[in-house]
OpenMM code with the backbone's topology and positions (N, CA, C; nanometers):
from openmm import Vec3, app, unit

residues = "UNK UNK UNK UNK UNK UNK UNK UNK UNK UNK UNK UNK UNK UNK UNK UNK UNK UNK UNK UNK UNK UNK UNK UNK UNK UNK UNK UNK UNK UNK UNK UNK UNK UNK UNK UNK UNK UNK UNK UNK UNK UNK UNK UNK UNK UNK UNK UNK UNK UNK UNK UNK UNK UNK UNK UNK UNK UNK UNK UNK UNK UNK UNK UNK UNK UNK UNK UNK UNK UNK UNK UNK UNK UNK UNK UNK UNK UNK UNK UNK UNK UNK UNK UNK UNK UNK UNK UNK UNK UNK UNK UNK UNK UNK UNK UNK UNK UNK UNK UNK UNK UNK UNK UNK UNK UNK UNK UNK UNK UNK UNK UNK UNK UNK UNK UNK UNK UNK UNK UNK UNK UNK UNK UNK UNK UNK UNK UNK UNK UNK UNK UNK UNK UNK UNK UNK UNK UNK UNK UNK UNK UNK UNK UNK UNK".split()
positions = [
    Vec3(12.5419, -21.3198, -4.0978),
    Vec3(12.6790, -21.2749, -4.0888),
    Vec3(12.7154, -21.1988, -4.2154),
    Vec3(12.7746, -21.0730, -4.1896),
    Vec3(12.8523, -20.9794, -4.3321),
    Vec3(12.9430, -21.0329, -4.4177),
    Vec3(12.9742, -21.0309, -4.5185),
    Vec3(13.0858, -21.1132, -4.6157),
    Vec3(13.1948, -20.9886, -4.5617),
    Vec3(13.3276, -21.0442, -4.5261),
    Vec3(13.4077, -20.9466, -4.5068),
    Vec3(13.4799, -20.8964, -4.6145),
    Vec3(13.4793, -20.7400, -4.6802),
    Vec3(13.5538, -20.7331, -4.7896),
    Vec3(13.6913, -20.6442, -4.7798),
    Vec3(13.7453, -20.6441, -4.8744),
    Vec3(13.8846, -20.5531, -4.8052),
    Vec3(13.9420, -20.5294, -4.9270),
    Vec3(14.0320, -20.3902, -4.9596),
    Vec3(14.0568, -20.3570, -5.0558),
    Vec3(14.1967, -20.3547, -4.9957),
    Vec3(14.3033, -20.2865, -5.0990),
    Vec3(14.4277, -20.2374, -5.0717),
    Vec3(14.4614, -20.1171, -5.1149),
    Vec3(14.5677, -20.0284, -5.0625),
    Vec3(14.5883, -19.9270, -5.1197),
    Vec3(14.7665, -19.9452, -5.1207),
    Vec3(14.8136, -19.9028, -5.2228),
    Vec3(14.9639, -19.9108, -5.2260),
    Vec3(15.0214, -19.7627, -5.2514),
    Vec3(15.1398, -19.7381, -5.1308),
    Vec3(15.1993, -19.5997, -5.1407),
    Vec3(15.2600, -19.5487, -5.2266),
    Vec3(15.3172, -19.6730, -5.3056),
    Vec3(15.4465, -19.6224, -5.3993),
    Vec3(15.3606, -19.5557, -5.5388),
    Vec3(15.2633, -19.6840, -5.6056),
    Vec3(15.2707, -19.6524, -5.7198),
    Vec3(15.1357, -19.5482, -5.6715),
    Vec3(15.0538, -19.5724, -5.5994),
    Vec3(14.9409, -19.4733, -5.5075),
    Vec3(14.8147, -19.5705, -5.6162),
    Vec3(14.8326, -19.6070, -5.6163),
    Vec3(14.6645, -19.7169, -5.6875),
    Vec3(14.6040, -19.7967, -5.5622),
    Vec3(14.4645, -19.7883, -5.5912),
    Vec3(14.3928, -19.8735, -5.4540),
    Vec3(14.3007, -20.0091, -5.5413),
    Vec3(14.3397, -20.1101, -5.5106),
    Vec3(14.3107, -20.2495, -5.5751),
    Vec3(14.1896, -20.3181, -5.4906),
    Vec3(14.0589, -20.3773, -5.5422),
    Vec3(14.0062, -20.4665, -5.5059),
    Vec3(14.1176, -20.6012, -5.4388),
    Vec3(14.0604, -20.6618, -5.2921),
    Vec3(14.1235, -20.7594, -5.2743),
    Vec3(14.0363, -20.8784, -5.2883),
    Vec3(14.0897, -20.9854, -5.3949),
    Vec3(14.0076, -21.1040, -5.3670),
    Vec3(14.0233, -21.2127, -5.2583),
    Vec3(14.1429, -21.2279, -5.2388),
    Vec3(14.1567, -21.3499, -5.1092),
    Vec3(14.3061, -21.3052, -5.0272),
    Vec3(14.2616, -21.3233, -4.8945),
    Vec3(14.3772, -21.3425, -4.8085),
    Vec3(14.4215, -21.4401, -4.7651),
    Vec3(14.5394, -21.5091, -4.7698),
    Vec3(14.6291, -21.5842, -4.6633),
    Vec3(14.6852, -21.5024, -4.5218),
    Vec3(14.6224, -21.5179, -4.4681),
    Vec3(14.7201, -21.4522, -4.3462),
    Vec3(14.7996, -21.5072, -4.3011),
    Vec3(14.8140, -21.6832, -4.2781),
    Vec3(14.9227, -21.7577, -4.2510),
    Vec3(15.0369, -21.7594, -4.3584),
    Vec3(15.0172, -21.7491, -4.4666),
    Vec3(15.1415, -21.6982, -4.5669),
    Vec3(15.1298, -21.5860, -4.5725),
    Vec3(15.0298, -21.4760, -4.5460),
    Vec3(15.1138, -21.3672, -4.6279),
    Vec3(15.0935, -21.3309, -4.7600),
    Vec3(15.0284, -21.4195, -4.8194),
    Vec3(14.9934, -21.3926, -4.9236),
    Vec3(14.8426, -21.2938, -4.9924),
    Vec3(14.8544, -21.1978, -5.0606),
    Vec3(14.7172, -21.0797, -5.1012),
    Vec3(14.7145, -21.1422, -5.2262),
    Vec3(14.6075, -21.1748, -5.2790),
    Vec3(14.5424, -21.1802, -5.3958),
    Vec3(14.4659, -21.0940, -5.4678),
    Vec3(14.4714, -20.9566, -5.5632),
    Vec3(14.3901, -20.8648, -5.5857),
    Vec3(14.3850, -20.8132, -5.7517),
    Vec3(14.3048, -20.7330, -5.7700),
    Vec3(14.2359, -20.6853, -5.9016),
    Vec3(14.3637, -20.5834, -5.9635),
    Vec3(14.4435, -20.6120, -6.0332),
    Vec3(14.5444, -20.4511, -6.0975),
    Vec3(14.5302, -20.5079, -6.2575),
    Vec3(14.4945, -20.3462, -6.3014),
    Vec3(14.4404, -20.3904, -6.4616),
    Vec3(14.4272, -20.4954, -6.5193),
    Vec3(14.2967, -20.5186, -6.4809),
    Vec3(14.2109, -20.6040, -6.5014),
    Vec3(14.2624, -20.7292, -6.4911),
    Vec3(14.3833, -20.7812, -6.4215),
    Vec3(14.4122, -20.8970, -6.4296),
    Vec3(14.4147, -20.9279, -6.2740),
    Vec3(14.4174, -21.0719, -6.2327),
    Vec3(14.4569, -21.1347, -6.1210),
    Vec3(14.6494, -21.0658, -6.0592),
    Vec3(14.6310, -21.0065, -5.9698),
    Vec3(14.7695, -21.0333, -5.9172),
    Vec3(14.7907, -21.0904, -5.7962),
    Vec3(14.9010, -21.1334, -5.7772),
    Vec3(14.9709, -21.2037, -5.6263),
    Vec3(15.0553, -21.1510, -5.5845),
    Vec3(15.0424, -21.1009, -5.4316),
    Vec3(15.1566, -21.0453, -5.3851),
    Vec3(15.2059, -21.1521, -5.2124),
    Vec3(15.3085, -21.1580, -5.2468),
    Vec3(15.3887, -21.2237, -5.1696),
    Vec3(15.4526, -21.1705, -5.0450),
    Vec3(15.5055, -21.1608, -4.9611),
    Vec3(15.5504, -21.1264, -4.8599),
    Vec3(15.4717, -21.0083, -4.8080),
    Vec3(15.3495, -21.0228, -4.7438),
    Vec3(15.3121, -20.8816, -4.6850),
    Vec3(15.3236, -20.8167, -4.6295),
    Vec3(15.3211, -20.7028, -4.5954),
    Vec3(15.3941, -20.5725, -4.5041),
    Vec3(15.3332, -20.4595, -4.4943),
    Vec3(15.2991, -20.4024, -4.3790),
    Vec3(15.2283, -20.2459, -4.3863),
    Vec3(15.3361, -20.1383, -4.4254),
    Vec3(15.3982, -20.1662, -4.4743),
    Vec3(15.4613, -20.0307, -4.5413),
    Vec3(15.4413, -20.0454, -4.6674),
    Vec3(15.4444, -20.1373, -4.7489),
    Vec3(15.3690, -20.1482, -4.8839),
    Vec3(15.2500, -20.1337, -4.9588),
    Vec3(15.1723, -20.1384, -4.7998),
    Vec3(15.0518, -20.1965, -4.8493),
    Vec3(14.9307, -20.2043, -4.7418),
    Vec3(14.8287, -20.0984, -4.7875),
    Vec3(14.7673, -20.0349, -4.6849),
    Vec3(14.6183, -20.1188, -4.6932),
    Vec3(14.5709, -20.2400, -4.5808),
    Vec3(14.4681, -20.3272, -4.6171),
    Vec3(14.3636, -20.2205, -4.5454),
    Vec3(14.2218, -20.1809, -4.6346),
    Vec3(14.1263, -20.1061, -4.5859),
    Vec3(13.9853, -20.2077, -4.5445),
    Vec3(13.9464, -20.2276, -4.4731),
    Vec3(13.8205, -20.3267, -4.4926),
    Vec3(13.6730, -20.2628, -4.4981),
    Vec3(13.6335, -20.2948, -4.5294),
    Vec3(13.4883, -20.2386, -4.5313),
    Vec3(13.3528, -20.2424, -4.4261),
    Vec3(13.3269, -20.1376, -4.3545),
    Vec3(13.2178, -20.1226, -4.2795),
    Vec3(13.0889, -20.2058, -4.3174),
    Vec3(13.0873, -20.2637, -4.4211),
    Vec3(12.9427, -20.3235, -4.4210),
    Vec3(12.8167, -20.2649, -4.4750),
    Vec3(12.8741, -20.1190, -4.4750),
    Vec3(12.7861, -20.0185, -4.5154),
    Vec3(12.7772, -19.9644, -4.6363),
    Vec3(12.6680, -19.8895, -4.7094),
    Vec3(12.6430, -19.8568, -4.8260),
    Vec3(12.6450, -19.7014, -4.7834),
    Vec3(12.7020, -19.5719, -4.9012),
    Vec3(12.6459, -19.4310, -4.8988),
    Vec3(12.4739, -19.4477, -4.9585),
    Vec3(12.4889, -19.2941, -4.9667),
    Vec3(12.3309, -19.3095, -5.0292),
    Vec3(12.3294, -19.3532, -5.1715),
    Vec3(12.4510, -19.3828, -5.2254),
    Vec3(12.4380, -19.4134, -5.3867),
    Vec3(12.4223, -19.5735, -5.4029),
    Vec3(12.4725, -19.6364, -5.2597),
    Vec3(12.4556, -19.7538, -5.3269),
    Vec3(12.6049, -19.8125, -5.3219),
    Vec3(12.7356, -19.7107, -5.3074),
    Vec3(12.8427, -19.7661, -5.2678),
    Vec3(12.9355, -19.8061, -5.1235),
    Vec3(12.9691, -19.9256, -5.1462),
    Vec3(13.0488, -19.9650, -5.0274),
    Vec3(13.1263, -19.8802, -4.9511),
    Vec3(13.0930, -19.8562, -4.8212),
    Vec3(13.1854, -19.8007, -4.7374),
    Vec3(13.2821, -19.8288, -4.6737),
    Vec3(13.4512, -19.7698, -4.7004),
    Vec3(13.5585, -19.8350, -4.6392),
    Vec3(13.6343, -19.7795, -4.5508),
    Vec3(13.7062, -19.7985, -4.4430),
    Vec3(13.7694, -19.7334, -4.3418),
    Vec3(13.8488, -19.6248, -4.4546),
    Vec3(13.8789, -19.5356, -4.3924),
    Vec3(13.9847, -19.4109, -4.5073),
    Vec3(13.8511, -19.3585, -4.5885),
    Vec3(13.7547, -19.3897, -4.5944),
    Vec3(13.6466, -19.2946, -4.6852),
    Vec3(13.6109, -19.1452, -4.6511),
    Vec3(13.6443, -19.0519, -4.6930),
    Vec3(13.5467, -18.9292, -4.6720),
    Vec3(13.4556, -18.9120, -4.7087),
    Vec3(13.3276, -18.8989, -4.6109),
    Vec3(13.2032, -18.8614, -4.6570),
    Vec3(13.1517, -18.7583, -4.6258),
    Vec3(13.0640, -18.6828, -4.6937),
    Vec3(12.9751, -18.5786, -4.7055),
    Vec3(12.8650, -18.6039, -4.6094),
    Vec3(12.7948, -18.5538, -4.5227),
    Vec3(12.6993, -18.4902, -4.4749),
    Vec3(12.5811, -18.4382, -4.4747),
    Vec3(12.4936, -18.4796, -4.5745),
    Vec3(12.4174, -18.3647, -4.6118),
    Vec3(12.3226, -18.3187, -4.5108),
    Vec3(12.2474, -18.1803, -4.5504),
    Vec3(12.1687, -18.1102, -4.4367),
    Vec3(12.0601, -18.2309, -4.3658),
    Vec3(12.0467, -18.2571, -4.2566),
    Vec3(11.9643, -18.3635, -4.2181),
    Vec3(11.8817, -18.3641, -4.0910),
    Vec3(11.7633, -18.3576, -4.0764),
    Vec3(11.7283, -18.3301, -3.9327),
    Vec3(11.7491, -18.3540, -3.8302),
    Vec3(11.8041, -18.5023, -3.8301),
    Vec3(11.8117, -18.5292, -3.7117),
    Vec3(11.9560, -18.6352, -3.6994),
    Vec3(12.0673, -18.5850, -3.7680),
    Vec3(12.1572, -18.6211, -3.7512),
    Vec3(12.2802, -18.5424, -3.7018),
    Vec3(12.3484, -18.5600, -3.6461),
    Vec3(12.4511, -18.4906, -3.5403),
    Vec3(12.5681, -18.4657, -3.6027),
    Vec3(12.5992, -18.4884, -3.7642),
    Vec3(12.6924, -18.4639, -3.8754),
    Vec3(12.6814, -18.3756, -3.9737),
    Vec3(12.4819, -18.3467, -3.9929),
    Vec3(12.4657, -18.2792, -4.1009),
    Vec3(12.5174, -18.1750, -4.1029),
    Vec3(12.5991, -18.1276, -4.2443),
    Vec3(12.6532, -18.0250, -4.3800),
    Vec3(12.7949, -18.0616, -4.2933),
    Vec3(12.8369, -18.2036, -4.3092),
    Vec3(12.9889, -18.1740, -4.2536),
    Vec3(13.0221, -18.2602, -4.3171),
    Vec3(13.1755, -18.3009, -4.3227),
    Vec3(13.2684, -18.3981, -4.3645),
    Vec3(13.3315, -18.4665, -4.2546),
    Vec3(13.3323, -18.5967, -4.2924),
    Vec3(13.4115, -18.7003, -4.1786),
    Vec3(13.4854, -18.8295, -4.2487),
    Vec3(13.5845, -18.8639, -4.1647),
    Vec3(13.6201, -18.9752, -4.1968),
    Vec3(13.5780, -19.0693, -4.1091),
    Vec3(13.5864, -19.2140, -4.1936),
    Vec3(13.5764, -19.3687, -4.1665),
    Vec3(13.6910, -19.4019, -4.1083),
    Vec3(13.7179, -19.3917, -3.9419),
    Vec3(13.7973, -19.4706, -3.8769),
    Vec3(13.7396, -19.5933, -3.8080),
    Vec3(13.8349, -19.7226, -3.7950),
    Vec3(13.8396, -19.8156, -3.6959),
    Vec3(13.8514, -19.7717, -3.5534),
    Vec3(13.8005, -19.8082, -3.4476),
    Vec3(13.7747, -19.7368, -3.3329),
    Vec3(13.8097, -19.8818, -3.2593),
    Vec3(13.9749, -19.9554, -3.2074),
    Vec3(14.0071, -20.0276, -3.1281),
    Vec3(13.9178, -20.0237, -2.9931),
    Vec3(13.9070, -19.9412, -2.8964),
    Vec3(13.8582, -19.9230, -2.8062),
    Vec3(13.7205, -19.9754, -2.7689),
    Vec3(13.5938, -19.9563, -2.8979),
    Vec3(13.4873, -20.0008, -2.9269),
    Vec3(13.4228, -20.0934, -3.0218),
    Vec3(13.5317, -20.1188, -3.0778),
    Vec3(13.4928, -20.2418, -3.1775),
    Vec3(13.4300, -20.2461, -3.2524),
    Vec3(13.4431, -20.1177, -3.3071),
    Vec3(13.3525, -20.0559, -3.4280),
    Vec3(13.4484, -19.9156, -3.4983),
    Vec3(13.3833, -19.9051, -3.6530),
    Vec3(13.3600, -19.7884, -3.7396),
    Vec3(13.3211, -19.6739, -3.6789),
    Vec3(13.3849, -19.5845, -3.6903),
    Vec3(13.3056, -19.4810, -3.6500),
    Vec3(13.3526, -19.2991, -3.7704),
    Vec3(13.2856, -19.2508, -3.7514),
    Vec3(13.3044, -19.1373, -3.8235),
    Vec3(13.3275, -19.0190, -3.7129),
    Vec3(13.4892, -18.9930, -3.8015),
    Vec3(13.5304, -18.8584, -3.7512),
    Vec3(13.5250, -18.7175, -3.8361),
    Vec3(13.4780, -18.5941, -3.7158),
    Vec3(13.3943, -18.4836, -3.7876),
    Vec3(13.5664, -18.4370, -3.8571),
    Vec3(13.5374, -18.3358, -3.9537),
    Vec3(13.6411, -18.2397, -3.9714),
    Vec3(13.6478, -18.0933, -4.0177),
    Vec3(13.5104, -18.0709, -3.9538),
    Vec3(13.4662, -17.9122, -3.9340),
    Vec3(13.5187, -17.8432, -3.8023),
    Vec3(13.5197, -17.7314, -3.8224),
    Vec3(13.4922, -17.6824, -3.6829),
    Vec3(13.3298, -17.6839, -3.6251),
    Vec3(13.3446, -17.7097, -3.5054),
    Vec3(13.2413, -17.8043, -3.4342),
    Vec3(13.1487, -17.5992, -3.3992),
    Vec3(13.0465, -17.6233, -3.4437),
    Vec3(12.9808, -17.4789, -3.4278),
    Vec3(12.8845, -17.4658, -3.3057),
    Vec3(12.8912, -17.5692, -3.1972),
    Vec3(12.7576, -17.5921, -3.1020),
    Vec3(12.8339, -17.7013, -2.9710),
    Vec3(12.8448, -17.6431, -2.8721),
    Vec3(12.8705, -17.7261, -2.7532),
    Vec3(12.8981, -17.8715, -2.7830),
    Vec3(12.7474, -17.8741, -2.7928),
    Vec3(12.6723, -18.0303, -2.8057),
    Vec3(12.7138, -18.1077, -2.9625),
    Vec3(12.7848, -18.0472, -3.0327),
    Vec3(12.8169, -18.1075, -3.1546),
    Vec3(12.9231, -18.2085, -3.1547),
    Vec3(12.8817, -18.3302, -3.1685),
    Vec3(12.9796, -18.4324, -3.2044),
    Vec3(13.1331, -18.4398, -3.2775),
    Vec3(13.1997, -18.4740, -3.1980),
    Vec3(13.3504, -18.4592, -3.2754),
    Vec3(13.3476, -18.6131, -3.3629),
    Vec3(13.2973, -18.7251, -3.3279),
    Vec3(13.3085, -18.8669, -3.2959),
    Vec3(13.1808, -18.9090, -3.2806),
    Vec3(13.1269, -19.0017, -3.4374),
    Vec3(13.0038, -19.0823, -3.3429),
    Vec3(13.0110, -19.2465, -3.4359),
    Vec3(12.9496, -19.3258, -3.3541),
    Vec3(12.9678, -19.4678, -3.4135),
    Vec3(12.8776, -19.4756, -3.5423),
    Vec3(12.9587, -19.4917, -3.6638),
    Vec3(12.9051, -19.5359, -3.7726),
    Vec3(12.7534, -19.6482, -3.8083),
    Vec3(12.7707, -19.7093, -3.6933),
    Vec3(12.6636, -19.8058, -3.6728),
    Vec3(12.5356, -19.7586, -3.6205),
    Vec3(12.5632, -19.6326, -3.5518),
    Vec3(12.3866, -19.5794, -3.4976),
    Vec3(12.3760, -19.5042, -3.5792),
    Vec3(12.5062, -19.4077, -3.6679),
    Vec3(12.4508, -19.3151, -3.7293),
    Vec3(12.3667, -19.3939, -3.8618),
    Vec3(12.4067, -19.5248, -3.8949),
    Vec3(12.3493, -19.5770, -4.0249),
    Vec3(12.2205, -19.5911, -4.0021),
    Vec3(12.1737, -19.6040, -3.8709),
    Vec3(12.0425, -19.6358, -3.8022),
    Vec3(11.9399, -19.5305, -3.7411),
    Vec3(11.9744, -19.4036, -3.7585),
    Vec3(11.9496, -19.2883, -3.7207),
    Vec3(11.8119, -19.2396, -3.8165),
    Vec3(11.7522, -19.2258, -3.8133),
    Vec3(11.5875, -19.1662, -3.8592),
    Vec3(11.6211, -19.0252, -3.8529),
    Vec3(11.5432, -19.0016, -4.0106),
    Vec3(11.5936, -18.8727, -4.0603),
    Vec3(11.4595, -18.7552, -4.0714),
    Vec3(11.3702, -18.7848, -4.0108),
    Vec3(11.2006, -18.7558, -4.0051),
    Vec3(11.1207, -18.8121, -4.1432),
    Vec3(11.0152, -18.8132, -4.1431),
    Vec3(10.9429, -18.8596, -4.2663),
    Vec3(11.0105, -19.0382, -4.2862),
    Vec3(11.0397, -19.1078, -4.2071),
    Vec3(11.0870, -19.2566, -4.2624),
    Vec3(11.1799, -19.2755, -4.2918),
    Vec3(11.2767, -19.1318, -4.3203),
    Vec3(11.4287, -19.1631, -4.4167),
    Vec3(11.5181, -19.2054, -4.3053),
    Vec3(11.6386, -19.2617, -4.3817),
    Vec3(11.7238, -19.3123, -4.3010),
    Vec3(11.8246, -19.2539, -4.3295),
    Vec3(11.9880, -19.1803, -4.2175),
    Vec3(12.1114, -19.1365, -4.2414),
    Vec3(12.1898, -19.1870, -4.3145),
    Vec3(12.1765, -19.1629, -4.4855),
    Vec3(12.3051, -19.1901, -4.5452),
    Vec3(12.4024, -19.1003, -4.5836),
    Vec3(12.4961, -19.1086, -4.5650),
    Vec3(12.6426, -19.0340, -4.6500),
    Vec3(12.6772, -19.0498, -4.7771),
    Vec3(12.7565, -18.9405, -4.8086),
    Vec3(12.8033, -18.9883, -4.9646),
    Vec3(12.9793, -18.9738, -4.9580),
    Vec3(13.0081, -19.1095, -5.0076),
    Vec3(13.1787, -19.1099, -5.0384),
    Vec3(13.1668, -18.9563, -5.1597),
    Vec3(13.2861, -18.8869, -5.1182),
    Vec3(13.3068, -18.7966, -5.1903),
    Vec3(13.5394, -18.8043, -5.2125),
    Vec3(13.5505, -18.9173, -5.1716),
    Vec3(13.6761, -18.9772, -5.1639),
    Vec3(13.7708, -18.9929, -5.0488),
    Vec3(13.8879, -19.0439, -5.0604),
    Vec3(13.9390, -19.1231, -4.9423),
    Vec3(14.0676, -19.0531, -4.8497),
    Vec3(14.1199, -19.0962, -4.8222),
    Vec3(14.2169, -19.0238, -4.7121),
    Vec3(14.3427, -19.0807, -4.8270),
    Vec3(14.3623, -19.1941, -4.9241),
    Vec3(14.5119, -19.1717, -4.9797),
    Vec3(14.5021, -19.1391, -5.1080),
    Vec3(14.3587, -19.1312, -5.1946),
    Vec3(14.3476, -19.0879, -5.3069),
    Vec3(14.3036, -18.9092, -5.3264),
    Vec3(14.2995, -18.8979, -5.2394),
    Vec3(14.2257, -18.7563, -5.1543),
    Vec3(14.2906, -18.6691, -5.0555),
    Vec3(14.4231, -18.6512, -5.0444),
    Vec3(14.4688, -18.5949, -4.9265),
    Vec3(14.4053, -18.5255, -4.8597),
    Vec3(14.3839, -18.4054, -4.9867),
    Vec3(14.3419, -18.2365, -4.9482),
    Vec3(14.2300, -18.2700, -4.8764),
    Vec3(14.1150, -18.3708, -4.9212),
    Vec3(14.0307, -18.3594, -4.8318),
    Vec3(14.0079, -18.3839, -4.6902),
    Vec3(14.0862, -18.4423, -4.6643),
    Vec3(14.0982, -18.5055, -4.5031),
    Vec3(14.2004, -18.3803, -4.4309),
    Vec3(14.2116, -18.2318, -4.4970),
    Vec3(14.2320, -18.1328, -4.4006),
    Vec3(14.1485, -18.0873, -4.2917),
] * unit.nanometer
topology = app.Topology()
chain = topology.addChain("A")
for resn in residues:
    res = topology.addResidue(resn, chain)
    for name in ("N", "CA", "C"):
        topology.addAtom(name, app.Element.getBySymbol(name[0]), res)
């Protein structure tokens, strides 16, 4: 089983915080703001944007979180390569999935594919499909044009 992790992002002051523990029956977020422990009390999605994490690593080695933009790189046999996408939650399927945000240059080119096959996707020669966070949808606007 995956350790579930989850960060926060807050609108006002726009900082995105490691989360260490949730109460969901109180309400209560426990998370990382300069360098100290904080507690926040009464929770609310207008304050406070909870991102969780796919489970997944880019090619560097970092955690992948819903709101991530990633890079593409040229790849043989992946249905994303030289594009940019975001890390959405996909209600419908019960999964991560990455959305393109190119213009789509080929019929057959994916708008939408599940994060979970693409992590599993064979790249010729043994390699495997990784992405690179190149930043997020609230620290990053411009990029998620």
């Amino acid at each position: 089983m995956r350790e579930l992790k989850f960060k926060v992002w807050n609108p006002e002051y726009k900082e995105m915080y490691p989360v260490l523990s949730i109460d969901w029956e109180s309400d209560i977020i426990s998370f990382i703001r300069d360098e100290n422990q904080a507690v926040y009390e009464g929770w609310d999605d207008e304050n406070w944007i909870l991102l969780q994490s796919t489970g997944l690593k880019d090619k560097n080695g970092k955690e992948i979180y819903e709101g991530d933009i990633v890079e593409h790189s040229e790849h043989a046999y992946s249905p994303f390569e030289n594009s940019i996408s975001v890390v959405e939650w996909f209600d419908e399927n019960y999964c991560y999935i990455f959305i393109k945000k190119h213009i789509k240059t080929r019929e057959d080119d994916p708008q939408v594919w599940d994060i979970e096959n693409l992590s599993n996707a064979g790249g010729g020669a043994g390699q495997k499909f990784y992405p690179e966070i190149i930043g997020n949808i609230y620290e990053n606007p411009k990029l998620n044009k």
